[in-house]
C-alpha positions in Angstrom: 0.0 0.0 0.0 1.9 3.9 -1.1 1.5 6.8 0.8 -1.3 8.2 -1.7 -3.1 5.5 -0.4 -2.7 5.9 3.1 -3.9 9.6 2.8 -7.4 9.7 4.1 -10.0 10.7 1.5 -11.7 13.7 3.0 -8.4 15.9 3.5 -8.2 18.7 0.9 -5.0 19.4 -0.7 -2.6 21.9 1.0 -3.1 24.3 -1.9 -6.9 23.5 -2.6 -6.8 24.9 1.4 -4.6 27.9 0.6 -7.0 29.1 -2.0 -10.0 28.9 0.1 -8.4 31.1 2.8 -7.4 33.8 0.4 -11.0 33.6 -1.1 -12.2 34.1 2.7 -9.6 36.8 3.1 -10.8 39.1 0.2 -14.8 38.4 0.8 -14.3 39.5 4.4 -12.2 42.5 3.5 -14.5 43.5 0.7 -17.4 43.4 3.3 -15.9 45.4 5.1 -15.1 48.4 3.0 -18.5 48.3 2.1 -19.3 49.6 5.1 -20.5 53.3 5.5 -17.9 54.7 7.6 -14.9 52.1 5.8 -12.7 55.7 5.0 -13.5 57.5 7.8 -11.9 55.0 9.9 -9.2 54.3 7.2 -8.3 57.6 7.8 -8.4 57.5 11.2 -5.8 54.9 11.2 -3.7 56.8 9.2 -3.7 60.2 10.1 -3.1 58.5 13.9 0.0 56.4 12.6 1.4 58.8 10.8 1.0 61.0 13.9 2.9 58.6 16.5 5.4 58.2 13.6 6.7 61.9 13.3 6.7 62.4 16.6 8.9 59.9 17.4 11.2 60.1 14.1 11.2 63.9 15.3 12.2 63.1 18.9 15.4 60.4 17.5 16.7 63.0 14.8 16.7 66.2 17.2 17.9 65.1 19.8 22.1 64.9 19.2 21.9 68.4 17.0 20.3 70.3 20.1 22.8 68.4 22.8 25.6 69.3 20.9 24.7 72.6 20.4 24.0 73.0 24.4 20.4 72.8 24.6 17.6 70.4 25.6 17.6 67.1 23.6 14.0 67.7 24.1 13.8 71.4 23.2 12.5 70.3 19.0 10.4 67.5 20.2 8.2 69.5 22.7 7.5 72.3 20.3 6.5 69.6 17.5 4.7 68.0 20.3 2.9 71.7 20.8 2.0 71.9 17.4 0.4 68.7 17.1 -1.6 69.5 20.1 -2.6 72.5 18.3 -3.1 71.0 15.0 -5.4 67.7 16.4 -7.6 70.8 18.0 -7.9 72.0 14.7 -8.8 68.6 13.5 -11.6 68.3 15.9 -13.1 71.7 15.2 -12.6 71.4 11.6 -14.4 67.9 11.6 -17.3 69.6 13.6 -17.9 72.2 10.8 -20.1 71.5 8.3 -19.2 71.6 4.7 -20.7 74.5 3.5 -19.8 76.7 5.9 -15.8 75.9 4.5 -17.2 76.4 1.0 -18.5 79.4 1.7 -15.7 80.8 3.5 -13.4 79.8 1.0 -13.5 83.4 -0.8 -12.6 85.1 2.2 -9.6 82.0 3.0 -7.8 83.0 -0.1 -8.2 86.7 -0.2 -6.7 86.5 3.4 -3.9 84.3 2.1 -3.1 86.6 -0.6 -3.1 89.8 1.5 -0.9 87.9 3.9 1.3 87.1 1.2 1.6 90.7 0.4 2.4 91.8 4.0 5.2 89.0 4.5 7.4 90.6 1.6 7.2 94.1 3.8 9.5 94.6 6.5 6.7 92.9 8.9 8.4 89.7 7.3 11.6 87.6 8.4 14.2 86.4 6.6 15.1 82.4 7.7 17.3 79.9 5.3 17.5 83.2 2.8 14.0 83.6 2.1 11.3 86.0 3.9 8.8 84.3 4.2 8.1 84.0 7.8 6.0 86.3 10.5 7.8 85.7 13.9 5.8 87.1 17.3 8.6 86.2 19.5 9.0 82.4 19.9 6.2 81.6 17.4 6.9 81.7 13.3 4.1 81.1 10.8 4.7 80.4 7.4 1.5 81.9 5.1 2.5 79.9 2.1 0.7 76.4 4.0 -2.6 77.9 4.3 -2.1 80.0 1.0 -2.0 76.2 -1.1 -5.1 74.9 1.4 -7.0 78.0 0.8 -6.2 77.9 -3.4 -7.9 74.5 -3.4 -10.8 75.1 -1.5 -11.6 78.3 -3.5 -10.8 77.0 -7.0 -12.8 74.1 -6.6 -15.7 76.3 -5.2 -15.4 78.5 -8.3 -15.3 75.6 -11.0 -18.0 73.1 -9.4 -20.1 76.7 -9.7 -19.4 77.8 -13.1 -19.1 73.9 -14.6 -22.0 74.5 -16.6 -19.6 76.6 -18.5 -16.2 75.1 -18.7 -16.3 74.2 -22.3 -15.3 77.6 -22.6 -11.8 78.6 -22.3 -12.2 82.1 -20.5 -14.8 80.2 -17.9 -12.5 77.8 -17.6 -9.2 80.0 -16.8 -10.7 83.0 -15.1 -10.6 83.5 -12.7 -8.2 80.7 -10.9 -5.6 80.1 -13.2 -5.1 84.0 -12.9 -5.2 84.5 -9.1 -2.8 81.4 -8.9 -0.7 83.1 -11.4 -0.3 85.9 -8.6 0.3 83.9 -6.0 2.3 82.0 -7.4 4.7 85.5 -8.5 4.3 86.1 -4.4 5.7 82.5 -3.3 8.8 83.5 -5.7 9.3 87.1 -4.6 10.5 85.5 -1.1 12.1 83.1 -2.8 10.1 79.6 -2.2 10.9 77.5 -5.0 9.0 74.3 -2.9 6.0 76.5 -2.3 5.6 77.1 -5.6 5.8 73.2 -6.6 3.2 72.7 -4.3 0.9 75.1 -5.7 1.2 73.8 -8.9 0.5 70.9 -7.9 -2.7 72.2 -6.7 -3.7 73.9 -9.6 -3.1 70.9 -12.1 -5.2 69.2 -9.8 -7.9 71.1 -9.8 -8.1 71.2 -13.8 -7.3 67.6 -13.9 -10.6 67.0 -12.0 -13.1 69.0 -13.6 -11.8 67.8 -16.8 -9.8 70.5 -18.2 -9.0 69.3 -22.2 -5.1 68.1 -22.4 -4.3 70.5 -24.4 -4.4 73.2 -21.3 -1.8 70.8 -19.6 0.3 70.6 -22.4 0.4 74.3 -22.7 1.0 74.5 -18.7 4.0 71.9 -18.6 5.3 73.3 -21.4 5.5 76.9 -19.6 6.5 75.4 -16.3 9.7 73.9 -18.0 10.4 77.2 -19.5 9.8 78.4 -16.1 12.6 76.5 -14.3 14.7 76.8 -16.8 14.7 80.5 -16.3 14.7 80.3 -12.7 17.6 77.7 -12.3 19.9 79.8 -14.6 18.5 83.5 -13.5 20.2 82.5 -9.5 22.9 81.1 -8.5 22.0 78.8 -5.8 19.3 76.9 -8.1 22.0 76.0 -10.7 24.3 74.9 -8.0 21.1 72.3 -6.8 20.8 71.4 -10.6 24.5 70.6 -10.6 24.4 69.3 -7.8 21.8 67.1 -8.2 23.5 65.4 -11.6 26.5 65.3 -9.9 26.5 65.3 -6.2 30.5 63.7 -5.7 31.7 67.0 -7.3 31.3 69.1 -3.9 31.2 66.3 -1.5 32.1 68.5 1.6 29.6 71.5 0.5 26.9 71.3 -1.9 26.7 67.8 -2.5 26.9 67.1 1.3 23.3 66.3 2.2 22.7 64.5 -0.9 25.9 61.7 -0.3 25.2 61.7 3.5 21.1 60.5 3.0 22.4 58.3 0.6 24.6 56.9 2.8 22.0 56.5 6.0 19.7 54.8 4.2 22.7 51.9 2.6 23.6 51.8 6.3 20.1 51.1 7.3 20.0 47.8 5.2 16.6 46.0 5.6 16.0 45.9 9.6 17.6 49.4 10.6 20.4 49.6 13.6 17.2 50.4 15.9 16.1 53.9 16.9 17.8 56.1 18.7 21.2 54.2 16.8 21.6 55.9 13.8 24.8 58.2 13.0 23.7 60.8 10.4 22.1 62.9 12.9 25.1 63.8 14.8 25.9 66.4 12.9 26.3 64.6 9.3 23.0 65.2 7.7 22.1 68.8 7.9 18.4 69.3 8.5 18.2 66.1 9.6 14.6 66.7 11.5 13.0 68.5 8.7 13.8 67.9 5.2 15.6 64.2 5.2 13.9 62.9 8.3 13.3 60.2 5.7 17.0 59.1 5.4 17.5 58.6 9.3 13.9 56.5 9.1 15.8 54.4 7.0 18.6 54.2 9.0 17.0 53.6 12.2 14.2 51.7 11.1 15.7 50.4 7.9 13.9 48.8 4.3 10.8 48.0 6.3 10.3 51.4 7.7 10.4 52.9 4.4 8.2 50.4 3.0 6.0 51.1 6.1 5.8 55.2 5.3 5.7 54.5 1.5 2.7 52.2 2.1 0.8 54.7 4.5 0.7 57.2 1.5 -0.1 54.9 -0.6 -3.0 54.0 1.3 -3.5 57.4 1.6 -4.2 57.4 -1.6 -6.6 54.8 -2.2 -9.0 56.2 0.8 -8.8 59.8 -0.3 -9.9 58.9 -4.1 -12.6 56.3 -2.8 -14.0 59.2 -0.5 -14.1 61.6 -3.8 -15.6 58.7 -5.8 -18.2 58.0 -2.9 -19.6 61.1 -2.7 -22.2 63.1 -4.8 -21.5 66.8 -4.2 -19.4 67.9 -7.1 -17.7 70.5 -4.8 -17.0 67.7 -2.1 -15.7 64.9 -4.6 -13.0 67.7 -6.2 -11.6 69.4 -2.6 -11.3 65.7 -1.3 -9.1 64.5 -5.1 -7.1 67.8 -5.0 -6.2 67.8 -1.4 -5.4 64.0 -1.8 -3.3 64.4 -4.8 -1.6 67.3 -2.8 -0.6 65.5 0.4 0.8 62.8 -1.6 2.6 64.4 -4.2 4.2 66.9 -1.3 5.9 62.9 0.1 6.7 61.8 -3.5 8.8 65.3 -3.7 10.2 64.8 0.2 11.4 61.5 -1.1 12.3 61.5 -4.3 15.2 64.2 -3.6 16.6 62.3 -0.7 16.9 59.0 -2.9 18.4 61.0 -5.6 15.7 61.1 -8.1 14.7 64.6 -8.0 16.7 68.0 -7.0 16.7 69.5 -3.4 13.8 71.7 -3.1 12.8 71.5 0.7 9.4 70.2 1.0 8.9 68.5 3.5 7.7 65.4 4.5 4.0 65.7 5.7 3.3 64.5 9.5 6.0 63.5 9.7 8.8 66.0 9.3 9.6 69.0 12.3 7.8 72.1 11.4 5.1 74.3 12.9 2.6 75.4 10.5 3.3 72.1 7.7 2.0 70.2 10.5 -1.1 72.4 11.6 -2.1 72.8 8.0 -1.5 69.1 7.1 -4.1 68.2 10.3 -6.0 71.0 9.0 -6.4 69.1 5.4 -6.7 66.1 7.2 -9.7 67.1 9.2 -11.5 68.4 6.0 -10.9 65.0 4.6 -12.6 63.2 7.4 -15.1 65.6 7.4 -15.6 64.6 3.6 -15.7 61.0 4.4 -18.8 61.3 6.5 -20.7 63.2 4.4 -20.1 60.0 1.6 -24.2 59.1 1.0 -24.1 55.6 2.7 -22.4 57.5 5.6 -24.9 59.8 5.7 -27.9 57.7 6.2 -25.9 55.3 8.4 -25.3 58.2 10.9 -28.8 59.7 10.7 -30.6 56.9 11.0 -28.2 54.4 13.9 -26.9 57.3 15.5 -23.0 58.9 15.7 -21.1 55.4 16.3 -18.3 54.6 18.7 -15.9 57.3 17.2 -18.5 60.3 16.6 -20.0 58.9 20.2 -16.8 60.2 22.0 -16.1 63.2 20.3 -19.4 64.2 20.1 -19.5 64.8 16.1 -23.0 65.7 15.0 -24.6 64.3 12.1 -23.8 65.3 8.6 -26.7 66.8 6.3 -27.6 65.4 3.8 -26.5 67.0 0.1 -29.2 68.5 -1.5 -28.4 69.6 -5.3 -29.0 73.0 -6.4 -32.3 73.5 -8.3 -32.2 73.6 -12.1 -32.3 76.8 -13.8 -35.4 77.2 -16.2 -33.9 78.3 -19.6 -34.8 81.9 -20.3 -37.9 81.5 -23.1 -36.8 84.2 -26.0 -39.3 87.1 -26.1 -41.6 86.8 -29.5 -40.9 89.2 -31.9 -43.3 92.3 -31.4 -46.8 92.1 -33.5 -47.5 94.3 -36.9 -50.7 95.0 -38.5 -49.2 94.8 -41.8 -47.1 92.3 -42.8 -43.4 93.1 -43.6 -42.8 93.6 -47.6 -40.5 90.8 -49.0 -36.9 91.7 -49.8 -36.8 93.7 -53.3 -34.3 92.6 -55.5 -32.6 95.9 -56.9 -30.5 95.2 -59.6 -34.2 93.1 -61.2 -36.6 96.3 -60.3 -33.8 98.7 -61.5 -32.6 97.2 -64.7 -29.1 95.9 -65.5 -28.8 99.0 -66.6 -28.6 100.7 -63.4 -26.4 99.5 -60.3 -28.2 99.5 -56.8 -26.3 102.2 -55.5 -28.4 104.5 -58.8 -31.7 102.5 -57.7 -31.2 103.8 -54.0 -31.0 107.2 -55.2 -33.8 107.2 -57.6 -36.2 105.9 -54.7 -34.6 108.6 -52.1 -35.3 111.4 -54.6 -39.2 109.8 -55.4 -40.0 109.8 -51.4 -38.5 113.1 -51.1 -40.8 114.4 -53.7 -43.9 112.9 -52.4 -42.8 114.4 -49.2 -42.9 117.7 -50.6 -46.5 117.0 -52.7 -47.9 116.1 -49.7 -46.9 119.2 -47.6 -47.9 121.5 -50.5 -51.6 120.0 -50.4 -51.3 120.6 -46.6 -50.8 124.2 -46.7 -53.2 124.1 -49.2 -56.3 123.0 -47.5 
């Protein structure tokens, strides 16, 4: 008797089994992203990782640069750990507010952002890392550029979703958003903020992207913003040396190229588990803004392949919930802030990393929730709250919360329940006003050259019938005056 037949009949094969348990896998995670409140708690999860992760990449990187220096080790961690107190009471309030009050204050958001844009190039404004374009009230900075790019894509998608009954038209289309981010944009470069700008760019191509600008328009716009940089990286100094320096980092190893060899070489040290936090070397003085702008190098030193794969896949799933929640929802206005704000976020981390792996120049974005800064992280919780906000106001969400009441989560912080999105009312096209009403019917067109002979040109009929009614005018007035 073999083996196959010793093996009882009723035992399914190992990879019969295998299959089964993938199928049960997928059903049950498809059941349960068909829940109503799936992305809101997606988000959740995120927005809280990515929290928990920044504050403690913040704490390992800062603290040898501020001991060496003769200050607290803690000194950059408890003033990111301020701002993210501030920015998750933003969050709350934000996720509190309803919809259409942001819409409708998203006029006022960018004419504030603009004016404050003007004020920072005055002498109100402070010069840090060679550009003005900070306010500083004594220990406090704020950057207006960060709300500025939240503001532009709140108001440019109020102004398309309003006028899309008319964006087949090229002036509708344009005017007004491409021109007001035109002047901001001139305002971010005035400081000089090459990252800003990127970032607003972003924004905008994102919002014509979404309402379905014609490619043409994109075309146009890349081909400009390639003329653009071309301009800028020759027309100052310090951008050609990041474009050189970028294509050829080894040529300046101890100045500009520094950065760019030093993140390379924390994240080969890193290898695929990390040396552990706490344990990597670039921070001690090797990696200049080590805490802001390639935070991501010492993650990959300290926490090695897998922590990069864990931040890569966070944004990535980013990603995926931000586009379902625009896809999920029926207000136009709703389904374009919630793309364009997605798209934004993401496209801010593809920057942050790209330059510290070498595939893109230095610009210093930074990376978003995760990197030291004040107002990036506000304004990234900021975003992040208006994305939540979105989420529960997806239809299935909606009724779910009307009708079963707030849920564990809304429970505890007390949100109240989302209204329900009611479509504007149809316009009745304008009937055209019928022609006014004659007793006598109009005379049909005379031809002139057939009543006046070929003889004659029109111009000759014309004058023979000018001097006939003037005569008749004259017989008429004689018989007048006669009577």
């Amino acid at each position: 008797m073999t083996a196959v037949d010793r093996k009882p009949v009723g035992e399914r094969p190992p990879r019969a089994q295998r299959t089964k348990r993938v199928v049960a896998v997928r059903t049950s995670l498809t059941a349960w992203l068909g829940r109503p409140l799936a992305d809101f708690h997606l988000l959740l999860a995120i927005f809280g990782m990515l929290t928990v992760l920044g504050l403690i990449m913040v704490l390992s990187a800062s603290a040898p640069g501020e001991v060496a220096e003769g200050a607290s080790a803690y000194s950059v961690f408890k003033k990111q750990l301020l701002y993210v107190g501030v920015g998750a009471i933003v969050f709350l309030i934000v996720l509190r507010i309803p919809l259409r009050t942001i819409r409708h204050g998203s006029t006022m958001a960018m004419l504030v952002s603009v004016v404050l844009l003007v004020l920072v190039l005055t002498p109100l404004g402070t010069v840090l890392s060679g550009a003005q374009s900070w306010f500083t009230v004594g220990p406090i900075s704020f950057q207006p550029i960060e709300p500025a790019k939240l503001a532009l894509a709140l108001w440019g998608a109020h102004v398309l979703v309003t006028k899309r009954a008319l964006l087949d038209q090229y002036r509708h289309l344009l005017v007004p958003v491409v021109p007001v981010a035109m002047l901001v944009f001139a305002l971010v470069m005035l400081q000089p903020d090459l990252g800003g700008t990127i970032t607003l760019g972003v924004v905008l191509m994102s919002l014509l992207w979404f309402v379905g600008a014609p490619m043409r328009i994109f075309g146009i716009i890349a081909i400009g913003a390639v003329t653009g940089a071309l301009v800028l990286a020759l027309g100052a100094d310090y951008r050609s040396k990041r474009v050189q320096t970028f294509l050829n980092p080894a040529a300046d190893p101890q100045g500009d190229g520094l950065q760019a060899l030093q993140a390379l070489y924390a994240l080969a040290e890193g290898g695929f588990f990390g040396k552990g936090l706490t344990n990597g070397s670039s921070k001690w003085r090797y990696l200049p803004n080590v805490h802001s702008d390639f935070i991501f190098a010492v993650i990959g030193e300290e926490l090695g392949f897998i922590g990069c794969v864990l931040v890569l896949g966070l944004f990535a799933l980013l990603t995926v919930v931000g586009l379902r929640i625009a896809a999920r929802n029926t207000d136009p206005w709703i389904r374009m802030v919630a793309a364009t704000l997605t798209v934004w976020l993401v496209a801010q981390a593809a920057i942050n990393i790209g330059y510290v792996v070498q595939l893109l120049p230095v610009t210093g974005i930074t990376l978003p929730m995760i990197s030291s800064g004040g107002t990036s992280v506000v304004t990234t919780m900021l975003v992040f709250g208006i994305l939540a906000n979105c989420a529960r106001h997806e239809p299935e969400a909606v009724s779910a919360l009307r009708s079963l009441g707030p849920g564990r989560v809304g429970g505890v912080l007390k949100l109240p329940a989302p209204e329900v999105y009611k479509p504007p009312p149809k316009r009745r096209p304008v009937r055209p006003s019928p022609p006014p009403r004659s007793r006598k019917a109009a005379p049909p067109p005379v031809d002139e050259r057939r009543m006046a002979g070929r003889h004659a040109p029109p111009s000759e009929y014309r004058r023979r019938e000018s001097r006939k009614a003037g005569q008749d005018r004259d017989a008429r007035s004689r018989r007048r005056d006669g009577r």
